[in-house]
PDB file with one MODEL, atoms N, CA, C and O in Angstrom:
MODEL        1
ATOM      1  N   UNK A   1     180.798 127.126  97.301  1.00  0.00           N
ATOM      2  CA  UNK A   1     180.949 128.420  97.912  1.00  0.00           C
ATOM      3  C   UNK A   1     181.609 129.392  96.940  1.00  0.00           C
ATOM      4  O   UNK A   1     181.373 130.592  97.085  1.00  0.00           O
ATOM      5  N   UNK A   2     182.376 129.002  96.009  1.00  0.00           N
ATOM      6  CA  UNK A   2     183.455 129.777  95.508  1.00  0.00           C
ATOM      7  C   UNK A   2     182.296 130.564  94.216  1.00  0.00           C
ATOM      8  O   UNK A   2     182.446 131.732  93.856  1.00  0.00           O
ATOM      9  N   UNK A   3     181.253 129.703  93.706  1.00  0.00           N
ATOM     10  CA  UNK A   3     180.531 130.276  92.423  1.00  0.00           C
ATOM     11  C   UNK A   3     179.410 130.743  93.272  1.00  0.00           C
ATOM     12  O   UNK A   3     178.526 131.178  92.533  1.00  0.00           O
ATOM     13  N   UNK A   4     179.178 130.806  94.161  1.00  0.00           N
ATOM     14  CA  UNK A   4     178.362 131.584  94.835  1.00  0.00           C
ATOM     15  C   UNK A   4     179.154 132.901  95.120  1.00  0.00           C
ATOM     16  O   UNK A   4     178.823 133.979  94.624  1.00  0.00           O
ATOM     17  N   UNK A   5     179.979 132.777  95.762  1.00  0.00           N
ATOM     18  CA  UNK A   5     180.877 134.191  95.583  1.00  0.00           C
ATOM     19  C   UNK A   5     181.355 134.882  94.394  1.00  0.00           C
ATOM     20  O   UNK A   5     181.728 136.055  94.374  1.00  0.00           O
ATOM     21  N   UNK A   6     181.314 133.926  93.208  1.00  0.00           N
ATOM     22  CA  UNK A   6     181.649 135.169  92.270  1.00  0.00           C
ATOM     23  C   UNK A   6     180.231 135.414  91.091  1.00  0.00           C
ATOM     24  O   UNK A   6     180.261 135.889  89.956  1.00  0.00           O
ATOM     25  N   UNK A   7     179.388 135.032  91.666  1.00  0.00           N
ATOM     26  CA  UNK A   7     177.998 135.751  91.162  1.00  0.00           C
ATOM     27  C   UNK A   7     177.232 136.729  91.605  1.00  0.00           C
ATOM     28  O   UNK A   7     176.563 137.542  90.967  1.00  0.00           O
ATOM     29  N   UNK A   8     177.463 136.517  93.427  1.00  0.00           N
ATOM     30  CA  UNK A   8     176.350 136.909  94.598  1.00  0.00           C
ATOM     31  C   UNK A   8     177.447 138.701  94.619  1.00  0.00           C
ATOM     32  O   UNK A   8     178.449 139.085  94.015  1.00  0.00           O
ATOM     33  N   UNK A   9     177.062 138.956  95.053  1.00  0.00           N
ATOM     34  CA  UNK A   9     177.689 140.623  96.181  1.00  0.00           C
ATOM     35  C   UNK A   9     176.812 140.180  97.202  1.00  0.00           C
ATOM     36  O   UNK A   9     175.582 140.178  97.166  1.00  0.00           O
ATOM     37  N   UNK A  10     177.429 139.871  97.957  1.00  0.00           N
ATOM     38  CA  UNK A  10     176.783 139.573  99.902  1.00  0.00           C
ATOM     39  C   UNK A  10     177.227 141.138 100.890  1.00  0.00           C
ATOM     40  O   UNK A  10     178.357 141.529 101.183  1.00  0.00           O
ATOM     41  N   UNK A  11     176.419 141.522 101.091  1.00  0.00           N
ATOM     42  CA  UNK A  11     176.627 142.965 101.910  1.00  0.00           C
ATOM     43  C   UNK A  11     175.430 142.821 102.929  1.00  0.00           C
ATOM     44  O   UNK A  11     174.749 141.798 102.996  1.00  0.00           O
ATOM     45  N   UNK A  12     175.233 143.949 103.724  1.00  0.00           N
ATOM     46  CA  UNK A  12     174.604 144.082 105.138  1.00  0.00           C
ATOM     47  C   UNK A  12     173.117 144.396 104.395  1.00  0.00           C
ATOM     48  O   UNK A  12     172.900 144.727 103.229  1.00  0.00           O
ATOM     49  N   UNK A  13     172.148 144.159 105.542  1.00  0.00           N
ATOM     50  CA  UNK A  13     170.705 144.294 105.002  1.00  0.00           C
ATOM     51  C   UNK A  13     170.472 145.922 105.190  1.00  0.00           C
ATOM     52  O   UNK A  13     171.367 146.589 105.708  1.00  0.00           O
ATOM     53  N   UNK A  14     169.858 146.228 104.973  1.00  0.00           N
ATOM     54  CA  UNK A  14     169.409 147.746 104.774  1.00  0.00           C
ATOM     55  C   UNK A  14     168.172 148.259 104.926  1.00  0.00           C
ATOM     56  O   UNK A  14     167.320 147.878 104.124  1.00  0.00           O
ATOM     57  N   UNK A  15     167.738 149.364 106.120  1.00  0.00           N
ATOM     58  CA  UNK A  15     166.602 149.557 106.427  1.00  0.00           C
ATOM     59  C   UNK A  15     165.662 150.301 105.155  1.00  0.00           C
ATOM     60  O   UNK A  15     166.126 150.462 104.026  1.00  0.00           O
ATOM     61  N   UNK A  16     164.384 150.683 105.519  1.00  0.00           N
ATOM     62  CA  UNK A  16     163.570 151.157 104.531  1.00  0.00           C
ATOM     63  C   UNK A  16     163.786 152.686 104.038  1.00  0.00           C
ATOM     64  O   UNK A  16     162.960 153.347 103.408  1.00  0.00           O
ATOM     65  N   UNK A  17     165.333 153.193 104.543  1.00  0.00           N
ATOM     66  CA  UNK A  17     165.381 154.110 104.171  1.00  0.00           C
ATOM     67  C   UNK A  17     166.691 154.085 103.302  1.00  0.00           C
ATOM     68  O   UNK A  17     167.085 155.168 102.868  1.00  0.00           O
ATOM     69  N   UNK A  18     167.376 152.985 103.020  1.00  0.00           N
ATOM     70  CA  UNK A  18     168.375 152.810 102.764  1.00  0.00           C
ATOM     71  C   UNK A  18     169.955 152.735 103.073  1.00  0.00           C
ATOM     72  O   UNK A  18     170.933 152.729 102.325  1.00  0.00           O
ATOM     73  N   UNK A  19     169.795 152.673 104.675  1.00  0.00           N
ATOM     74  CA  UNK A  19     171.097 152.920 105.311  1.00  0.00           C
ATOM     75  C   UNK A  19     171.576 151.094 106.116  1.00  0.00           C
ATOM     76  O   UNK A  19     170.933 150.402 106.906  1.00  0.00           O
ATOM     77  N   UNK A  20     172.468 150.937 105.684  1.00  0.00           N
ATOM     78  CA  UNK A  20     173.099 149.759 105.880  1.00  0.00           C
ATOM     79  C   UNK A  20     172.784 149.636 107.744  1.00  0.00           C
ATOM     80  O   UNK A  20     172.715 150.574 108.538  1.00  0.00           O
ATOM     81  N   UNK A  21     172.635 148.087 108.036  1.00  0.00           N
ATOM     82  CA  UNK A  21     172.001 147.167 109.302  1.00  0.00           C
ATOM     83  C   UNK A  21     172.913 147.429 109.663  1.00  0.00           C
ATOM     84  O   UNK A  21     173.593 147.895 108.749  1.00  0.00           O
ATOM     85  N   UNK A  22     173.731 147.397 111.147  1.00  0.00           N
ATOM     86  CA  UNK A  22     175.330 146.349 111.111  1.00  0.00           C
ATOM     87  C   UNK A  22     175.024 145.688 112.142  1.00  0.00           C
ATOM     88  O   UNK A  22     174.320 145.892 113.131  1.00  0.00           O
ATOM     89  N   UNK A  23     175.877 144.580 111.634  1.00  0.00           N
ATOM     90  CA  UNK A  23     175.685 143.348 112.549  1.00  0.00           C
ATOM     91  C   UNK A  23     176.590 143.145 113.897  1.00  0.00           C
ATOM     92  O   UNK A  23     177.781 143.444 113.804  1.00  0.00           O
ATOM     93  N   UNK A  24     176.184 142.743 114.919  1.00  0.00           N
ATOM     94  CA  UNK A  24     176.530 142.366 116.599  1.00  0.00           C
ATOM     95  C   UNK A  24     176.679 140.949 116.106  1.00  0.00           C
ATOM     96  O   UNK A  24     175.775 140.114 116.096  1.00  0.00           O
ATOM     97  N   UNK A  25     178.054 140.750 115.655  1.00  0.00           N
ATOM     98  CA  UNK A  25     178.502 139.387 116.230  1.00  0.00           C
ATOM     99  C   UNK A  25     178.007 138.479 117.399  1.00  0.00           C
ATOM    100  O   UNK A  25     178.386 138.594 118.564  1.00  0.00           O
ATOM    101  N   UNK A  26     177.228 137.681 116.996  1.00  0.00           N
ATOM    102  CA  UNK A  26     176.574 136.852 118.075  1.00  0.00           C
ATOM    103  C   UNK A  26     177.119 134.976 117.624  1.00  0.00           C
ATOM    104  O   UNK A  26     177.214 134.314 116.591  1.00  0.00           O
ATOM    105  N   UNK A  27     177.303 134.804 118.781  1.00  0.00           N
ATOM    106  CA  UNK A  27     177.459 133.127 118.634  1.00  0.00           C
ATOM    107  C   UNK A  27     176.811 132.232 119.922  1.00  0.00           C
ATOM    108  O   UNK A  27     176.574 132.581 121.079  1.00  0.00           O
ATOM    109  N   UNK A  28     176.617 130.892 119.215  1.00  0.00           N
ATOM    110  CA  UNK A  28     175.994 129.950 119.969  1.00  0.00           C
ATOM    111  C   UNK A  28     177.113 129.332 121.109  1.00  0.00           C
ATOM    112  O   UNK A  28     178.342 129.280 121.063  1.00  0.00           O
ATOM    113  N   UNK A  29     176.128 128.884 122.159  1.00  0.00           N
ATOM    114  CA  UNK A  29     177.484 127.975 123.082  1.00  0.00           C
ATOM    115  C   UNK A  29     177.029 126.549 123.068  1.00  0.00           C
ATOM    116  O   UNK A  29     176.077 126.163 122.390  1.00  0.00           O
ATOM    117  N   UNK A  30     177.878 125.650 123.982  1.00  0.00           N
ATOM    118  CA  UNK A  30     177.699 124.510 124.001  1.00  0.00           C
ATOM    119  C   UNK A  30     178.860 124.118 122.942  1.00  0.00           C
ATOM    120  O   UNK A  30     179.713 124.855 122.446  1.00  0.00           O
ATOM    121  N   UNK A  31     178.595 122.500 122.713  1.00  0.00           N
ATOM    122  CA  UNK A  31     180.018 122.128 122.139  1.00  0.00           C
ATOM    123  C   UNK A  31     180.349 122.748 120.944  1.00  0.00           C
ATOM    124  O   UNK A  31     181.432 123.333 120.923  1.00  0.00           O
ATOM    125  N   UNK A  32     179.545 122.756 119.768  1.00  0.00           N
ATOM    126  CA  UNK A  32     180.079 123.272 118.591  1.00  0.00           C
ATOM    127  C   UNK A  32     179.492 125.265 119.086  1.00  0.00           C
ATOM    128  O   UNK A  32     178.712 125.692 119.937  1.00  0.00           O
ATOM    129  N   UNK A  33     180.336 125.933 118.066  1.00  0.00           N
ATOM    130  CA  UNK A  33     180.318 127.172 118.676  1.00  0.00           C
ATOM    131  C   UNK A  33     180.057 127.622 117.353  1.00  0.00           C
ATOM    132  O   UNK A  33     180.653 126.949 116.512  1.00  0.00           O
ATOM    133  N   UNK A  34     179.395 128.496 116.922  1.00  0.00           N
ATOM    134  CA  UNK A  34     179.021 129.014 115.501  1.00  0.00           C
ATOM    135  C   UNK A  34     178.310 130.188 115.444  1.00  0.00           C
ATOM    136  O   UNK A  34     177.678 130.691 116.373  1.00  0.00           O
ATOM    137  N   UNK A  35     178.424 130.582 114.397  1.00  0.00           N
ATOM    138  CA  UNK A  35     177.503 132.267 114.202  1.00  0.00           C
ATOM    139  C   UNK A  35     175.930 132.038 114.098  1.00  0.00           C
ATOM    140  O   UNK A  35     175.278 131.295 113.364  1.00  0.00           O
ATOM    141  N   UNK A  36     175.323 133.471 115.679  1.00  0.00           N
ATOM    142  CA  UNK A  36     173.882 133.196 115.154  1.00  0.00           C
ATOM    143  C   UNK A  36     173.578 133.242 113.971  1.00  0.00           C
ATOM    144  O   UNK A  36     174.436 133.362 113.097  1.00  0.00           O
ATOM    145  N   UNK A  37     172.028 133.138 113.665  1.00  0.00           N
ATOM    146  CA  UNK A  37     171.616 133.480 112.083  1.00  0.00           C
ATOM    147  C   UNK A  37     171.869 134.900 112.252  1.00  0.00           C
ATOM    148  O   UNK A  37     172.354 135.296 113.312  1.00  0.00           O
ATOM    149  N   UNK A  38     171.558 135.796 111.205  1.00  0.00           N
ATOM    150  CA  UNK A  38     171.956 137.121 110.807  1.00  0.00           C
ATOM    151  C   UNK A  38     171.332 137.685 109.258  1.00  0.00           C
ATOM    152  O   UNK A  38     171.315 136.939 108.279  1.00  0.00           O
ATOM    153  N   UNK A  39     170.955 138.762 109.226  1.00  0.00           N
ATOM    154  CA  UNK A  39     170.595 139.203 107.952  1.00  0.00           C
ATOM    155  C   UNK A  39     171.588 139.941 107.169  1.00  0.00           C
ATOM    156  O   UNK A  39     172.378 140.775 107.612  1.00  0.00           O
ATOM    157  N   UNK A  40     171.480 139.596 106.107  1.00  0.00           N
ATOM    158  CA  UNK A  40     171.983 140.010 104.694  1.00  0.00           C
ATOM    159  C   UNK A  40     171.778 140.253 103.449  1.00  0.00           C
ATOM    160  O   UNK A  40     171.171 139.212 103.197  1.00  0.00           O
ATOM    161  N   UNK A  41     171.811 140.906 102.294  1.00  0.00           N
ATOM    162  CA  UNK A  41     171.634 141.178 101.403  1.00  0.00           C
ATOM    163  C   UNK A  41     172.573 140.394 100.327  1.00  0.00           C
ATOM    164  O   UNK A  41     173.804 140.392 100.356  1.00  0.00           O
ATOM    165  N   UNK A  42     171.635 139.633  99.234  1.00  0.00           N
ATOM    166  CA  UNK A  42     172.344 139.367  97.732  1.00  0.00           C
ATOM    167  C   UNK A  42     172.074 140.244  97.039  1.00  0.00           C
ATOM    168  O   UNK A  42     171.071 140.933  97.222  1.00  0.00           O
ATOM    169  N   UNK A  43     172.888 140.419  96.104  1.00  0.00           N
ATOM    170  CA  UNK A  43     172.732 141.045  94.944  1.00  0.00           C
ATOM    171  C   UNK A  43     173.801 140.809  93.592  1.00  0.00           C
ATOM    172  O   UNK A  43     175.021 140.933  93.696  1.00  0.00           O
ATOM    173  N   UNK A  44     173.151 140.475  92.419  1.00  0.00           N
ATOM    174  CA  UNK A  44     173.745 139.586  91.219  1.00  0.00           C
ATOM    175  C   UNK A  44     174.783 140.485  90.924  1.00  0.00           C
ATOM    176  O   UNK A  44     174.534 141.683  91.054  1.00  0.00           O
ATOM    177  N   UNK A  45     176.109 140.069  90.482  1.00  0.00           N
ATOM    178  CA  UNK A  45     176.935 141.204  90.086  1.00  0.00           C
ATOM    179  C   UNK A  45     176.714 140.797  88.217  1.00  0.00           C
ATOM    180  O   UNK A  45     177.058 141.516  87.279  1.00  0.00           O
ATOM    181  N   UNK A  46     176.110 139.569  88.154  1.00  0.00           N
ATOM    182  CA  UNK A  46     176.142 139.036  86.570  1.00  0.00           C
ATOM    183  C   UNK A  46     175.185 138.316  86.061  1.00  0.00           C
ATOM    184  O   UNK A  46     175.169 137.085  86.017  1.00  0.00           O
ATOM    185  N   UNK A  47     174.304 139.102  85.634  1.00  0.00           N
ATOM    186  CA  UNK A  47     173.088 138.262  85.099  1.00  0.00           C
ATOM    187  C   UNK A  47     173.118 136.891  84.622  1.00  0.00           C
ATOM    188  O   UNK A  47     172.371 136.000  85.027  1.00  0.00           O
ATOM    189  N   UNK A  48     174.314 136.729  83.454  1.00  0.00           N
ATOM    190  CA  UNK A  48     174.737 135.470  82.772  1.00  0.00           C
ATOM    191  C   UNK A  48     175.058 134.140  83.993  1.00  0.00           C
ATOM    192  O   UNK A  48     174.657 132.978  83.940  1.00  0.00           O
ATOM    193  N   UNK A  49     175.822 134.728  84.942  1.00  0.00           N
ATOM    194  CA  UNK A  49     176.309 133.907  85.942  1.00  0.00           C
ATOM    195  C   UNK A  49     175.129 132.713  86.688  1.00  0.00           C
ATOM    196  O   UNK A  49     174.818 131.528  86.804  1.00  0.00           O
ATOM    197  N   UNK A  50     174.725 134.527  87.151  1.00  0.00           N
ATOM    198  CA  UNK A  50     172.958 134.352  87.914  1.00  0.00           C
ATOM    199  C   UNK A  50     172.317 133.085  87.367  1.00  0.00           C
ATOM    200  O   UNK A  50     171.953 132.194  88.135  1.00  0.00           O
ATOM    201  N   UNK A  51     172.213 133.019  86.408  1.00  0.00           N
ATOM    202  CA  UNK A  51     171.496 132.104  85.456  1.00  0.00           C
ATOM    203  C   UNK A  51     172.090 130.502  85.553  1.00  0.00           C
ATOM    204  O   UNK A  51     171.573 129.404  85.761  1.00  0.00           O
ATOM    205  N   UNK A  52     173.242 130.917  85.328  1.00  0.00           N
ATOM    206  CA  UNK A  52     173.930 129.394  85.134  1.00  0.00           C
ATOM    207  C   UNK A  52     174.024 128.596  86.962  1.00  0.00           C
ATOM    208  O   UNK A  52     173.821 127.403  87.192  1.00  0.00           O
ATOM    209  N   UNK A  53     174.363 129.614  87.965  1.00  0.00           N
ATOM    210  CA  UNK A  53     173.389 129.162  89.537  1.00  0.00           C
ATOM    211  C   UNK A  53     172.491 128.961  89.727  1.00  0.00           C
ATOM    212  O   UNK A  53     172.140 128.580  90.843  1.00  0.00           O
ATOM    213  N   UNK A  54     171.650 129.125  88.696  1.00  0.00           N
ATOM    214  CA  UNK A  54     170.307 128.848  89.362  1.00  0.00           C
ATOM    215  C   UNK A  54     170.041 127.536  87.998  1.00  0.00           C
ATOM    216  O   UNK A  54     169.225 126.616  87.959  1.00  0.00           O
ATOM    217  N   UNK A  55     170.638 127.769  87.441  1.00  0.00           N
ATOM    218  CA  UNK A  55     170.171 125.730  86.825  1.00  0.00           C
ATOM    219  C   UNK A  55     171.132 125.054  87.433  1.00  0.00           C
ATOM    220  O   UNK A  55     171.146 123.876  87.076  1.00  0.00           O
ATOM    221  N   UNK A  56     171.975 125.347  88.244  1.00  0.00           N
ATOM    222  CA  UNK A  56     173.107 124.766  89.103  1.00  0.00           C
ATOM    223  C   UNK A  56     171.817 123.628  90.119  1.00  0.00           C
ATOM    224  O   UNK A  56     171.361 122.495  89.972  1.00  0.00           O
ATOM    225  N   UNK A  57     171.616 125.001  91.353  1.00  0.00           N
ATOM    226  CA  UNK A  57     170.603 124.927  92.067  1.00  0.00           C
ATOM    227  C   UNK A  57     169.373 124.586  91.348  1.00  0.00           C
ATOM    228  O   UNK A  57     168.611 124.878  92.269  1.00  0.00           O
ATOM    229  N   UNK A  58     168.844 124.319  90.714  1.00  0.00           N
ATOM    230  CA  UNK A  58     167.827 123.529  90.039  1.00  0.00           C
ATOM    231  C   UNK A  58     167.672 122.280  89.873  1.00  0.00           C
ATOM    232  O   UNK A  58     166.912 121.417  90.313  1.00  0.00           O
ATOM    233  N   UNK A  59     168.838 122.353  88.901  1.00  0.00           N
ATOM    234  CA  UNK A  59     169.112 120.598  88.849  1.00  0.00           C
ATOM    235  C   UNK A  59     168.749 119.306  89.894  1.00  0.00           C
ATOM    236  O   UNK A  59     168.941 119.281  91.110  1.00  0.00           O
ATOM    237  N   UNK A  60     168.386 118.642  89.362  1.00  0.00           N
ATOM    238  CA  UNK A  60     167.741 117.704  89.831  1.00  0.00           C
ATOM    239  C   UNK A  60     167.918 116.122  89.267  1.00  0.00           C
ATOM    240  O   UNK A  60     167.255 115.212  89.763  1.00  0.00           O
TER     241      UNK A  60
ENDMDL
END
């Protein structure tokens, strides 16, 4: 989580005109309790980084 956070910028999704989604906190019930799914936006703050996550996530 932590090198995902310092590569990614995670912000709100954004319509086709460019104005930020916002999100309605929604959660599931029953025993475990958790956030619905939800949309969002990545965006690389570091190309170099970018790179070294994704042979992270590659690896095999």
């Amino acid at each position: 989580m932590a090198t995902i956070l310092s590569v990614l910028h995670i912000d709100h999704s954004r319509d086709p005109h460019g104005h930020r989604i916002d999100i309605k906190p929604e959660y599931t019930g029953g025993l475990t309790i958790r956030p619905k799914l939800f949309q969002c936006s990545f965006e690389s703050m570091n190309a170099a980084r970018e790179g070294q996550l994704r042979a992270v996530i590659d690896f095999k």
